[in-house]
C-alpha positions in Angstrom: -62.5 13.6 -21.9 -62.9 11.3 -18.9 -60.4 8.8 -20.3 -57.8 11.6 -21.4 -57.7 12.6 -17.5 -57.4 9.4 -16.5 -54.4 8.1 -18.7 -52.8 11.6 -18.9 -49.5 10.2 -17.2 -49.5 7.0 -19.3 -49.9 8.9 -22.6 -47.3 11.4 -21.3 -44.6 8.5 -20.3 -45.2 7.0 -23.3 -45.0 9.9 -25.5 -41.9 10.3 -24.0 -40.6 7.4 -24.4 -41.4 6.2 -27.8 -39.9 10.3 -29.2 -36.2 9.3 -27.2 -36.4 5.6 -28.6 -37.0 6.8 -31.8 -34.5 9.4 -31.6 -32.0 6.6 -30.8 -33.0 4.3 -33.5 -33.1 6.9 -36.3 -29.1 7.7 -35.1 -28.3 4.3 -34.7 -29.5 3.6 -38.5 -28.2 6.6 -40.3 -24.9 6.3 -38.2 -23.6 3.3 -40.2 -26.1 3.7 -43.5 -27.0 7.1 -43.8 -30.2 5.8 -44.9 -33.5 7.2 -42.8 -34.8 3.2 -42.3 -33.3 0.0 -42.7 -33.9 -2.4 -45.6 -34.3 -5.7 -45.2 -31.3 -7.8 -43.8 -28.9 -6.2 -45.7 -29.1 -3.3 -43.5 -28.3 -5.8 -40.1 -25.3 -7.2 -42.4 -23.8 -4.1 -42.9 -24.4 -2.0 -39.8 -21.8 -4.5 -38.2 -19.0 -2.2 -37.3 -15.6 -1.8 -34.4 -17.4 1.6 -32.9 -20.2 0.9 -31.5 -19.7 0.0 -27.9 -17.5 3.5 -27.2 -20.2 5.6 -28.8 -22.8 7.7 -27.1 -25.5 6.2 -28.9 -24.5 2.9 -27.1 -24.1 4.7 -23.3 -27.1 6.6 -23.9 -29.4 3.5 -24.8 -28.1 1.3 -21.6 -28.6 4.8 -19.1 -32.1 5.3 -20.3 -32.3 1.3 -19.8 -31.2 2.7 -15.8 -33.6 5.2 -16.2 -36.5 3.7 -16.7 -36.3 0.7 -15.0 -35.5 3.0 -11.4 -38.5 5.0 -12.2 -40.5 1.7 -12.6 -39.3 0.6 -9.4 -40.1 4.0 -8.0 -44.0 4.0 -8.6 -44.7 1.5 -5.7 -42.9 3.5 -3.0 -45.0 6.6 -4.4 -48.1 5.0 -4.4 -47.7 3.7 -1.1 -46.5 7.0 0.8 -48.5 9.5 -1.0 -51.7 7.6 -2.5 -50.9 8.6 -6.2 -53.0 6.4 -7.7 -51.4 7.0 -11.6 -48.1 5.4 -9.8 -49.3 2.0 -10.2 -50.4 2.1 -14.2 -47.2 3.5 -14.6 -44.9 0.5 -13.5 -45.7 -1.9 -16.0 -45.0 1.0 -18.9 -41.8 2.0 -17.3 -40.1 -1.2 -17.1 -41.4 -2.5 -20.6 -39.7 0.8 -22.1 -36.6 -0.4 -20.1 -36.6 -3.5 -21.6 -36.9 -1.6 -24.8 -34.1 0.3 -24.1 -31.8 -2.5 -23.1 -32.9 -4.2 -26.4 -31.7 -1.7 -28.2 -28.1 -1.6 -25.8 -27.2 -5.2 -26.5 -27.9 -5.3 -30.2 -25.5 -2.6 -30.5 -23.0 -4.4 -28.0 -23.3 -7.8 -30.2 -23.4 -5.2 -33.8 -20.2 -4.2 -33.0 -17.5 -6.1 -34.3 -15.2 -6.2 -31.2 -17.5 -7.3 -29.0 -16.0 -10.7 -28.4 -13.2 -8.9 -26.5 -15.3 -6.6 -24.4 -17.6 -9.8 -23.5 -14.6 -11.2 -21.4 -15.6 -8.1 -19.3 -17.5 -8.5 -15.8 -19.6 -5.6 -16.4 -20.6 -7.3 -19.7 -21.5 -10.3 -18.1 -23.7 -8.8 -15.2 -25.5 -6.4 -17.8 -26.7 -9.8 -19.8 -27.5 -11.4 -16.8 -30.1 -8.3 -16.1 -31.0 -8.2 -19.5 -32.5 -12.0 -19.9 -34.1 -11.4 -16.2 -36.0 -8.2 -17.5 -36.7 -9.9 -20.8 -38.2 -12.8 -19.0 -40.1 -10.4 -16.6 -41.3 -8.1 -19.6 -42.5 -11.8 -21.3 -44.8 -12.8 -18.7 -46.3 -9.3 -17.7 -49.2 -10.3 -19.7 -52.8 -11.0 -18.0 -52.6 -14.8 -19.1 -49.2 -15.3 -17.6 -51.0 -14.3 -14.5 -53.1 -17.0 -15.1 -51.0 -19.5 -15.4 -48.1 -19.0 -12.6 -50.6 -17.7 -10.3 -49.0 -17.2 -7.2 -46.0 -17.8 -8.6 -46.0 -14.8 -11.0 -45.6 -12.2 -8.0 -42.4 -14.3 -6.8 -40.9 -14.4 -10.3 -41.3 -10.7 -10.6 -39.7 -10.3 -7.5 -37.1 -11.0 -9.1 -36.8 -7.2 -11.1 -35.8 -6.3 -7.4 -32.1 -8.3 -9.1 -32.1 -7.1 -12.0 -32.2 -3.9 -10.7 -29.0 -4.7 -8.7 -27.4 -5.9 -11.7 -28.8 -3.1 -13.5 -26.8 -0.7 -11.5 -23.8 -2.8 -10.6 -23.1 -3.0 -14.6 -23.5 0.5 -15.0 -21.2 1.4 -12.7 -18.3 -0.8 -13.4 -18.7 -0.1 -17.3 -18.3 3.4 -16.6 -15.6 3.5 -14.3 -14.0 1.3 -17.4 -14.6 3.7 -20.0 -13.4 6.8 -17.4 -10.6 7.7 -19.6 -13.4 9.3 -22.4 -14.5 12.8 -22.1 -18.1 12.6 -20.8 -17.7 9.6 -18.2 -17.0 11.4 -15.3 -20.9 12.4 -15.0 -21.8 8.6 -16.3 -20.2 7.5 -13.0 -21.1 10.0 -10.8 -25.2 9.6 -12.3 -24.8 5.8 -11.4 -23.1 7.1 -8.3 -26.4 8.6 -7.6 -28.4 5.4 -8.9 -26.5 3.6 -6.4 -27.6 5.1 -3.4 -31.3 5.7 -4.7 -31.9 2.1 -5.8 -31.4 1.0 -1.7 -33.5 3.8 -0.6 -36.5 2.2 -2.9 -36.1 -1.3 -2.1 -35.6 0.0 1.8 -38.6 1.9 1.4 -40.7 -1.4 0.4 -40.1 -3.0 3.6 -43.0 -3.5 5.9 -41.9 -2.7 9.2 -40.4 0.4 7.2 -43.6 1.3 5.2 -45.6 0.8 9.3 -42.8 3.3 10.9 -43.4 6.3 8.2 -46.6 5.7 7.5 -47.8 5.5 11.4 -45.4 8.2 12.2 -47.8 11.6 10.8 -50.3 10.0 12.6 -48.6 10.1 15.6 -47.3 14.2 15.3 -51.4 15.0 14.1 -52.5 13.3 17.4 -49.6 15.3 19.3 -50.1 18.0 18.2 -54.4 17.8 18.6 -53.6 18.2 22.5 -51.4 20.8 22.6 -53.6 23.4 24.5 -54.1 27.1 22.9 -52.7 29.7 24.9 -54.2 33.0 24.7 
């Protein structure tokens, strides 16, 4: 019972998590096959088809990419400002299912037969640069990769601050491309949102930032401890 309390949020996020992935994949396979599961590697030749990269299934695997990666990048902040200690097992989780979730975005981008054409794209080009820097981070978030870069592991992985960046920047610019389509008015203006959040959490990271609001409720406590009582 002890142990359910204490990983209550990790089983949650990852209950979570593993229902929309699975969700995703089940609609990505019986969209071409009709088929519950694929079979073998005749189901990878003939998934291939020309519309993939317009379909939800394709925008909605890349935002919960977004998603999850932000929330990730969210836990430290928390932890820092409110001493949740569940924010911090929580990072590593996140950005493993955002990793996931981009997986699962660029092997419908290279499944679709007219991808060749949208590569040529800058947004294309920013969102695999993210992808091989999260693939790379999710590769060595493994205790004996700690062991081995040492120090250098905490300055590789300072490098999801980028791929957050580039996480953002992609989703943006692909959805002011695909504008035109009914639903990507509220794509943009969610990445409008992720735009100004993602700033806010590296800005909040800072140290001289962290010392101002952290000191500051100190400083209104003592104020207000000798304020005299009036009767």
């Amino acid at each position: 019972m002890n142990w359910l309390r204490k990983y209550i949020w990790e089983i949650m996020l990852n209950g979570v998590a593993l229902l929309l992935f699975v969700m995703l994949f089940v609609q990505m396979v019986t969209l071409r096959t009709g088929f519950p599961a694929p079979v073998g590697w005749d189901f990878i030749a003939g998934y291939r088809s020309t519309n993939l990269i317009g379909s939800p299934l394709f925008s909605n695997a890349g935002h919960w990419a977004v998603r999850f990666l932000l929330f990730s990048l969210a836990m430290s902040p928390l932890y820092i400002y409110t001493g949740w200690r569940p924010a911090l097992r929580l990072r590593k989780p996140a950005g493993l299912w955002a990793v996931a979730f981009a997986g699962l975005h660029v092997w419908l981008f290279t499944s679709d037969l007219t991808w060749g054409k949208t590569w040529y794209e800058t947004y294309a080009r920013i969102g695999f640069v993210a992808f091989i820097i999260l693939l790379v981070l999710a590769l060595t978030s493994h205790q004996l990769a700690m062991r081995l870069l040492k120090k250098n592991w905490k300055r590789l992985h300072r490098i999801v601050y980028i791929a957050g960046i580039l996480v953002v920047l992609h989703g943006l610019l692909a959805a002011s491309d695909w504008q035109k389509s009914i639903a990507a008015e509220a794509h943009i203006w969610e990445m409008r949102f992720y735009c100004v959040l993602l700033p806010l959490l590296l800005i909040l990271r800072l140290p001289f930032v962290r010392t101002v609001l952290k000191r500051a409720p100190r400083k209104v406590k003592r104020q207000r401890e000798y304020v005299p009582v009036l009767d």
